[in-house]
C-alpha positions as CSV (number, residue, x, y, z in Angstrom):
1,X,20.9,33.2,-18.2
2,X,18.9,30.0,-18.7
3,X,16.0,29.0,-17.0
4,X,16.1,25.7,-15.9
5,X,12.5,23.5,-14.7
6,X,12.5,21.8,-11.3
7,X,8.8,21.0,-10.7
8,X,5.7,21.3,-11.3
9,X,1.8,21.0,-8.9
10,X,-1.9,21.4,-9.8
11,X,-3.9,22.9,-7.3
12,X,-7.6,21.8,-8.1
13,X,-10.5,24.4,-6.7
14,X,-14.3,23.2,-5.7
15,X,-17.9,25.1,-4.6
16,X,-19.0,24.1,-1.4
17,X,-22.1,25.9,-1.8
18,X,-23.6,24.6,1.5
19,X,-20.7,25.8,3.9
20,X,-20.1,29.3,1.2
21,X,-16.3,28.1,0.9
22,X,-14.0,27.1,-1.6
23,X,-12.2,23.5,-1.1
24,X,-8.1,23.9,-2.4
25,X,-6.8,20.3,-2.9
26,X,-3.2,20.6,-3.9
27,X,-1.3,17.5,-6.2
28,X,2.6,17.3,-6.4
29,X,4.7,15.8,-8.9
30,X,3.5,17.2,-12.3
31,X,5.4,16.2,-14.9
32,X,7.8,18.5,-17.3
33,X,5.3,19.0,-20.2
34,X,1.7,18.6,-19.2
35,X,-1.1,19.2,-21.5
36,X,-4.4,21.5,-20.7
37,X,-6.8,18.6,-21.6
38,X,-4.6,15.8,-19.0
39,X,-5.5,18.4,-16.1
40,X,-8.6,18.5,-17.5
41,X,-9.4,14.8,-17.3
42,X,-7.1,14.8,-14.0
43,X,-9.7,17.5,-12.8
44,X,-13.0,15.0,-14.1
45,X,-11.5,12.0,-12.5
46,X,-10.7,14.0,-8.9
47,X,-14.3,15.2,-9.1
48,X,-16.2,11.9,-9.9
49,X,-14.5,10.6,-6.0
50,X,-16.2,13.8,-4.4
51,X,-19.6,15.4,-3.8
52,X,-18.3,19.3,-4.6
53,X,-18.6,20.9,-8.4
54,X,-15.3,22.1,-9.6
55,X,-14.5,25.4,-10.6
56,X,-11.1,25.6,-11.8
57,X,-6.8,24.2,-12.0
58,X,-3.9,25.8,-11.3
59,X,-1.0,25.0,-12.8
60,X,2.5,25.9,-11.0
61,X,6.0,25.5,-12.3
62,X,9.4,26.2,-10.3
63,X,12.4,26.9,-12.7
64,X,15.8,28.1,-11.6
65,X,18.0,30.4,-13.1
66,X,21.2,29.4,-14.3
């Protein structure tokens, strides 16, 4: 059995301290072979456009097994 990647999304976390709630904001179409420090800048960039701190990335793969 192989596994076999089919796709990959970032789900980006950030603090909204005044409301005591986390904000989820979910990106699709992350390529095959992603580094740590692109989501890192990816995470910088998304967080310059809004007024929340963020907190952390999550990184999710699908792979099938063939």
């Amino acid at each position: 059995m192989n596994k076999e990647w089919q796709e990959a999304s970032v789900e980006l976390y950030f603090n909204d301290f005044e409301n005591d709630k986390e904000v989820k904001q979910n990106f699709g179409n992350l390529k095959k072979d992603v580094s740590a420090d692109s989501i890192s800048a990816f995470q910088e960039a998304v967080a310059g456009l809004i007024v929340f701190p963020a907190t952390y990335a999550v990184v999710t793969e699908k792979h099938r097994i063939v």
